[in-house]
N, C-alpha and C positions, 0 to 999 in steps of 0.2 A: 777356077774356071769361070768366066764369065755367062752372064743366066743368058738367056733370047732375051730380055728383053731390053739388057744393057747392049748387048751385040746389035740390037735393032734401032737401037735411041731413042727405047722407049719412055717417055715421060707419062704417067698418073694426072690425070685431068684435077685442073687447079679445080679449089674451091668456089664456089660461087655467091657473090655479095646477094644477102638478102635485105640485109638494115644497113643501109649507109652511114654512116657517120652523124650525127646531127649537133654537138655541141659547138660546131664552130659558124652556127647560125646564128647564137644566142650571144645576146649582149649583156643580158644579165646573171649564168653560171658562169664561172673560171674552177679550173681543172687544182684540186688541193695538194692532191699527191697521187702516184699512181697506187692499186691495191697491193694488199699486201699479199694475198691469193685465199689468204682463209675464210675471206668473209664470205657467208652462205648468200645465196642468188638465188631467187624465185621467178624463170622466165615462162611466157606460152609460148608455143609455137602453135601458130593458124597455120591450120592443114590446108591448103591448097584444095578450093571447091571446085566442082565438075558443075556442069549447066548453069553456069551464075548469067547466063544470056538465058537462058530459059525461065530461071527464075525471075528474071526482068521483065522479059514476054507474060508470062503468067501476073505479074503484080498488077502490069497494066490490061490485060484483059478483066482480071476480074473487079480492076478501079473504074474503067473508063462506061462511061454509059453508051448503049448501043452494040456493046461486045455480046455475044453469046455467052460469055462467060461471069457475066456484070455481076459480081458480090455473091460468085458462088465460089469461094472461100475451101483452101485445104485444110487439113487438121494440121495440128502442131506436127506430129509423126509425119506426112506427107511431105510437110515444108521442108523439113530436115533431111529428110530422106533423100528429096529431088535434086540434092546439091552435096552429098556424102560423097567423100572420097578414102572408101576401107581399106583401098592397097596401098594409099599416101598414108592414113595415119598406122598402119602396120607396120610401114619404113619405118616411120618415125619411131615407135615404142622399141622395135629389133635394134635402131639404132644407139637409140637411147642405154636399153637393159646390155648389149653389147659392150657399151663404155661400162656403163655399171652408175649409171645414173637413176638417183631413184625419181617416178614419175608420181606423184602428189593428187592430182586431178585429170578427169579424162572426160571429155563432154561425150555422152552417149548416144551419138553418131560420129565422135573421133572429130569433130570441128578444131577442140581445142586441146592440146596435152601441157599439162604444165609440169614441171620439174622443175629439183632442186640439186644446186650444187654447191662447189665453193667457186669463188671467181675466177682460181687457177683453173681446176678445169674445164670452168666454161673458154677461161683464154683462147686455152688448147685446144677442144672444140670447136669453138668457132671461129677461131685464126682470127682472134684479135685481140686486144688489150682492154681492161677495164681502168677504171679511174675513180679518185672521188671528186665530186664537184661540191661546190658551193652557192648557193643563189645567194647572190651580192645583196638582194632586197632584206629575204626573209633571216639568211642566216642559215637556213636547212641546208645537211649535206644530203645527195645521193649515189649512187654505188652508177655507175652507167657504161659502155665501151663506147671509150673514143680511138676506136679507130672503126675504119668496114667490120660488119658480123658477117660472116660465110657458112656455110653451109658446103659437106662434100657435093661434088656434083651428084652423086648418085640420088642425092635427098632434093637437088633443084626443085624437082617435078610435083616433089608430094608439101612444100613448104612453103606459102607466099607470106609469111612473116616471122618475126619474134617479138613479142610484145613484151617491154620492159626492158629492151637490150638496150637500144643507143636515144632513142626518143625521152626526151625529157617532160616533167610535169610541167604542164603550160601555168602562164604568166599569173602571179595573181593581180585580180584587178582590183583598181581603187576601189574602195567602199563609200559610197552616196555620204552625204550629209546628212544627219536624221535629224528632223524638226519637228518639236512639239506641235498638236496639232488640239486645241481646244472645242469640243461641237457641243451643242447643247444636246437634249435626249432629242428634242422634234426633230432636229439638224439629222440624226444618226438614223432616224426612222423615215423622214421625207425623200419623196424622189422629185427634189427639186433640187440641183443646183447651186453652191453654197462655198464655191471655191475649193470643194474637198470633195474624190472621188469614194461614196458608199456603195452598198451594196443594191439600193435602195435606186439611186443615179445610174447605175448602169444598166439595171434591168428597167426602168424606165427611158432611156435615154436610146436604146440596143432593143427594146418591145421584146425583154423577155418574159414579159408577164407573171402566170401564176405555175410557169411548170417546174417539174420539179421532177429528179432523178427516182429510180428504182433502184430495189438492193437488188438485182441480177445483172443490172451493170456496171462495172469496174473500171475507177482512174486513178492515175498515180500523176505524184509529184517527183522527178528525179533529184536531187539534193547532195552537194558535198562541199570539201574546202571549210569545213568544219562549223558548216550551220546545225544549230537543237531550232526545231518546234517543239511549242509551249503546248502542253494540255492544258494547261490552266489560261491561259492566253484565249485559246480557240475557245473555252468554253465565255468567257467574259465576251469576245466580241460577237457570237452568235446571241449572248443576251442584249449585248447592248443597241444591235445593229437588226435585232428582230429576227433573227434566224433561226427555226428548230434546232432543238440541241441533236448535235451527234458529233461522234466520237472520231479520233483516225481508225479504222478498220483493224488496221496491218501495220506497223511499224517495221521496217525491214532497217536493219543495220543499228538498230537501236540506240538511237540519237534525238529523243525526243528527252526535255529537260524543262522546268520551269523558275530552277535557280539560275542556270546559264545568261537568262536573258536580263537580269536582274544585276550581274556582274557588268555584264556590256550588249546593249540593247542592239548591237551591231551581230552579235555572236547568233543572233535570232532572228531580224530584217527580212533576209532571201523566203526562210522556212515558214514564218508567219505567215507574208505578206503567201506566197503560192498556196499553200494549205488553207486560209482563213477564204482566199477569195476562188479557187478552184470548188470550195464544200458552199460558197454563199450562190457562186452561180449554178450547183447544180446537186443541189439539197437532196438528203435521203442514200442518192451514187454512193459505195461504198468505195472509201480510197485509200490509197496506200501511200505511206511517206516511205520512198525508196533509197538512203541516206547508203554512198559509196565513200569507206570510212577510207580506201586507201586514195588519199589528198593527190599524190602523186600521178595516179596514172584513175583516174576516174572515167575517162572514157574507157576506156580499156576494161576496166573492173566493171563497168555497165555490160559492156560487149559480151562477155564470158559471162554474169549472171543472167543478163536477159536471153541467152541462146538457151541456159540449164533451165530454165521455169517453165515448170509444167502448162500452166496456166496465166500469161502473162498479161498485164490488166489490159481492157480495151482502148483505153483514151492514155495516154503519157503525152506529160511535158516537162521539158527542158528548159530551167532558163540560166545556163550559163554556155562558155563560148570558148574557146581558144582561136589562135591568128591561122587561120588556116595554112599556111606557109613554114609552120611551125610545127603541124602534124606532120607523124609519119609517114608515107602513102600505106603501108600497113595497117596500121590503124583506122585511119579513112577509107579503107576497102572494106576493112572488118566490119567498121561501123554500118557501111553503106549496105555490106550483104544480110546484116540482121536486120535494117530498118526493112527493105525489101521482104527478108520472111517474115516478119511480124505483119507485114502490110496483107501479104497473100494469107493470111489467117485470119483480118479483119479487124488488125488492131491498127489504131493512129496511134502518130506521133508529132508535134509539135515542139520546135526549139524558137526560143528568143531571138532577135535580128542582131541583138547587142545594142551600147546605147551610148555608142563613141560615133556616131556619123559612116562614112567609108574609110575613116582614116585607121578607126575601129582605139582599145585603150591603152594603145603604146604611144601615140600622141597627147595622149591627156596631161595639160601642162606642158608642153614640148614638141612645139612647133615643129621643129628638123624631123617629127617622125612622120610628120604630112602623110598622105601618098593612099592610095587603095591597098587597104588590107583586109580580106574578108574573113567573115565569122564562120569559123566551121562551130559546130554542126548545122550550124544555118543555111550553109553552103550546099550540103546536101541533095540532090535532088527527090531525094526519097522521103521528106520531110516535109511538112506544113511549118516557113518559116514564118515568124509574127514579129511585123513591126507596131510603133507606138506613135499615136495621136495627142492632142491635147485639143482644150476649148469646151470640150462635154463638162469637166469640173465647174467649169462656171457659167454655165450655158451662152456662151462664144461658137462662133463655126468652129467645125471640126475641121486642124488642121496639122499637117506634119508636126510631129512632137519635136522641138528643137533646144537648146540654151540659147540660142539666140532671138527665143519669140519666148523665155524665160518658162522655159521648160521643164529645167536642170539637166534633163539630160538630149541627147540627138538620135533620131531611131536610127538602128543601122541597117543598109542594107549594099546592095553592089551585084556584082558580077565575081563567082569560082573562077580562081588559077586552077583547077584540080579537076574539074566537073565539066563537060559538056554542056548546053542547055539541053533537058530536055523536050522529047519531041509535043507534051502538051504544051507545053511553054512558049516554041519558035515562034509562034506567028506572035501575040502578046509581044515579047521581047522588038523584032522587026518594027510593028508597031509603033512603042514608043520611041525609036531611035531615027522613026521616020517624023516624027510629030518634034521630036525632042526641043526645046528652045528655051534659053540659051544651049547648045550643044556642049555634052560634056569634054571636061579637060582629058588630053590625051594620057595613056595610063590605064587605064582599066582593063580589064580579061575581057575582050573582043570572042564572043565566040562563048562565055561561061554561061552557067545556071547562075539566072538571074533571084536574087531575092531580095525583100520578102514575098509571102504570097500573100497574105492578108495585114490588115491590121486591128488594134484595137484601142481606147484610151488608155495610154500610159503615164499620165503625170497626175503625182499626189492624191495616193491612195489612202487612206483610214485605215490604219492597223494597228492593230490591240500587239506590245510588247513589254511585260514584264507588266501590265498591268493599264499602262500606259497607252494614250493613241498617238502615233507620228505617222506623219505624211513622208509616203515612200515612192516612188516615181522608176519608172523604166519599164523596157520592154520585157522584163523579168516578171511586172503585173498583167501586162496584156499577153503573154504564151496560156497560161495556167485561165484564164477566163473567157480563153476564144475554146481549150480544151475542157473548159465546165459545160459551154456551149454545146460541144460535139457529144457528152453523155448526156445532155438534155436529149439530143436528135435521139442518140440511140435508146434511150429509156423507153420515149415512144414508139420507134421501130419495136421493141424487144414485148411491148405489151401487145403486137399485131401479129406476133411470131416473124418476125422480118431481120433478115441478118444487118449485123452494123456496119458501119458504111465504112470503116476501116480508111485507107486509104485515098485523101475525097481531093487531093487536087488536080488532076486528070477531070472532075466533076464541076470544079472551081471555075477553072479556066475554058473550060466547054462554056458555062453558061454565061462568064465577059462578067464585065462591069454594070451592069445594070446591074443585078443581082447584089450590089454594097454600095455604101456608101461612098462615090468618088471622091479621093480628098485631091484636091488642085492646088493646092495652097504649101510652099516651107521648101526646105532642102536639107538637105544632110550633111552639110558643109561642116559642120563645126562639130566638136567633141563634146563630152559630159563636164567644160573646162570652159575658161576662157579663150582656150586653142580654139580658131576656126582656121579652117584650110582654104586652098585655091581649089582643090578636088572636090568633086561631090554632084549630088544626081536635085534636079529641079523634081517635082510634082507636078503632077499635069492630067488631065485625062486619061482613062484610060490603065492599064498597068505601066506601074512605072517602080524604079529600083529605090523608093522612099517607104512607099506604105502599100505596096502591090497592089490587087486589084481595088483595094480601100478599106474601110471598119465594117468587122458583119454586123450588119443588123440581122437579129435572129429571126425572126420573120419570114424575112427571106430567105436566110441560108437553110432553116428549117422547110422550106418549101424543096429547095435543091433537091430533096432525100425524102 
């Protein structure tokens, strides 16, 4: 007998694509073989948040000056709470425990649920195929689906991603040049100028004077791709460089090493260079080296620990990047929705602009990659992105960091394929494109979140590695010392009992370009390479998509707040 609902022609509502496909954007994975179905699979699924508009309203009421609501700040529980979706992640676990999948982690408010399977049954699940790939560069294989991930429709409403599914580990990028760097003792203690940027050069050069951080307030360094910082490093260049001794705080992911650097002074570079000079601009701050061992999916594995942490530092920064074009929208949602709650709590976040130009480090060496390609997470609107200067090293004007005014590297910045601008940002934005001259080449996200928003000296920094000092350059030095800056602020605020300023570009852009240093001078045309492109943005008055509103001087950014 035929049911009703074959009598009626009835069809079962298809599944619905949550993770697109993505390996066939990449030029650098090729697909090895497909799986064999046994291999075990560790995905999240992002539950699907309620009020992620309200938590936006909220981030900027309590950022912007003049709000009623100006830096009065929710608890961690409040943040969480205001964007939980308990009957979406309920689907999920019923669904999940239904198939008979076991669930591994659960964030507690249901944000994120992780599970583990084999790749066959994830197939099945998710109506699609897994694969293993190869990155042609490194060699490394990963397990990924190349085809759509689906989800039953019933689970649409409670699921706005899968992390881990079809999104690949972004590119790695070239590694700098590392030059020996010879200073005498006067050289390492002067704040004069000397061709070599110290600790000593920036706080005189940026008038940050004699202050100095409190242990009640907390920054971090975000760290992966398989950098160790040195204890023994840090402790030689706080001697050599005049700095009190202390310690890293908190090692999370435990990847601090003093042999590593010693094997290959590259294996240590990123971690040094942020750690040494994050603790020289803002001495005493107690900080955290926050080291994301899974190389693969680092954003991602940030996203799911920074949502778990009880207490997550006030100040972070970022100095690495992927091609925004390349991220999931998944991922860049996730991203976006925790930078937002971290913000409405009071904590900043600062990411690198990158230090490839607009072309960003897929051009490096290789012209045909030309073209606008921006940096996520710098992309962001919910971030303080930091571009990079030069001419402070040797007391020259301060001017766009370039390889072409031999820089080594080119600050990055641009306009989001992914991101609106936001509304503190329009008029700024308007602004320069009224003023702009030369007018930039056609090509660029018309309509994006423009970055960076500040900047700061990035070429040829003093840093102690393996024992060693070499000069290290990018905008990977200027995120980490524009955010030593920001726990200087709050050290202060925090000894007046006054909340920290948390999320300050809404503050930034209120107060314009007087408030920094205007840099007018360079562009961002060329790469970290003898590559320069036809693309790229002038300097000019004003904020502009080189070095945003210009370098803080802490004086006055300290005044801001």
């Amino acid at each position: 007998m035929l049911s009703l609902h074959a009598i009626l022609g009835y069809q079962p509502p298809s599944p619905v694509v949550v993770e697109p496909k993505m390996h066939h954007l990449r030029d650098d994975f090729r697909i090895v073989a497909p799986a064999i179905g046994a291999e075990v699979l560790e995905l999240t699924f992002a539950v699907a948040q309620k009020n992620v508009d309200k938590l936006e309203q909220k981030l900027f009421a309590v950022s912007t000056p003049g709000s009623q609501e100006f830096r009065k700040y929710l608890t961690r529980d409040q943040a969480h709470a205001l964007t939980a979706n308990p009957d979406g992640a309920k689907s999920v676990v019923s669904w999940l425990a239904e198939e008979k999948v076991s669930i591994t982690s659960m964030h507690s408010h249901g944000h994120y649920i992780r599970a583990s399977a084999n790749a066959s049954t994830w197939g099945r699940l998710l109506s699609t195929r897994f694969s293993h790939l190869i990155d042609t560069e490194s060699g490394e294989q990963v397990l990924r689906a190349t085809a759509d991930v689906h989800v039953p429709s019933a689970l649409s409403h409670a699921v706005s991603g899968i992390l881990r599914a079809s999104s690949l580990p972004p590119r790695t990028r070239p590694r700098h040049e590392l030059k020996a760097v010879t200073l005498s003792a006067e050289a390492k203690t002067s704040a004069k100028p000397q061709g070599t940027i110290t600790p000593n050069v920036l706080k005189s050069f940026y008038n940050v004077g004699s202050a100095e951080g409190v242990t009640s307030v907390s920054q971090c360094v975000f760290e992966s791709l398989g950098q160790y910082y040195s204890p023994s490093d840090l402790k030689v260049f706080e001697q050599d460089f005049g700095i009190p001794t202390e310690k890293v705080a908190t090692d999370t992911g435990g990847h601090a090493s003093s042999t590593m650097c010693g094997t290959n002074p590259n294996n240590c570079a990123e971690a040094n260079l942020d750690v040494q000079y994050m603790m020289a601009m803002s001495e005493v701050s107690p900080t955290t080296y926050w080291y994301e061992s899974n190389q693969n999916t680092p954003f991602e594995s940030w996203i799911e620990a920074v949502a778990a942490d009880p207490s997550p530092p006030l100040v972070n920064s970022i100095s690495y990047g992927s091609i925004e074009s390349e991220v999931a929208d998944s991922v860049a949602t996730s991203f976006n929705t925790e930078a937002m709650r971290l913000g409405v709590q009071g904590v900043s976040v600062f990411v690198s602009s990158g230090d490839d130009g607009v072309a960003n480090f897929v051009a490096r060496g290789k012209a045909s990659a030309c073209g606008y390609n921006p940096s996520f997470p710098a992309s962001s609107p919910y971030v303080t992105a930091v571009g990079a200067t030069q001419g402070v090293e040797s007391g020259e004007p301060e001017i766009a960091c370039s390889e072409a005014t031999g820089g080594q590297i080119t600050t990055g910045g641009g306009f989001s394929t992914k991101f609106d601008a936001p509304k503190y940002q329009t008029d700024a934005i308007s602004a320069y494109f009224a003023g702009a001259s030369p007018a930039p080449e056609a090509g660029y996200a018309s309509g994006g979140r423009g970055y960076p928003d500040v900047a700061m000296s990035g070429f040829d920094y003093a840093v102690v590695i393996a024992g060693n000092t070499y000069g290290v350059s990018g905008t990977s030095a200027s995120s980490p010392v524009v955010a030593g800056m920001a726990s200087l602020v709050n050290a202060k605020r925090s000894a007046s009992n006054q909340p920290a300023i948390g999320f300050i570009n809404p503050v930034l852009y209120a107060a314009g370009v007087s408030s920094f240093n205007d840099i007018i001078s360079g562009n961002n045309k060329c790469t970290a390479s003898a590559v320069c492109c036809s693309q790229g943005f002038y300097s000019t008055s004003g904020w502009d998509p080189v070095t945003g509103l210009g370098s803080v001087d802490f004086a006055k950014f300290e005044a801001l707040f």
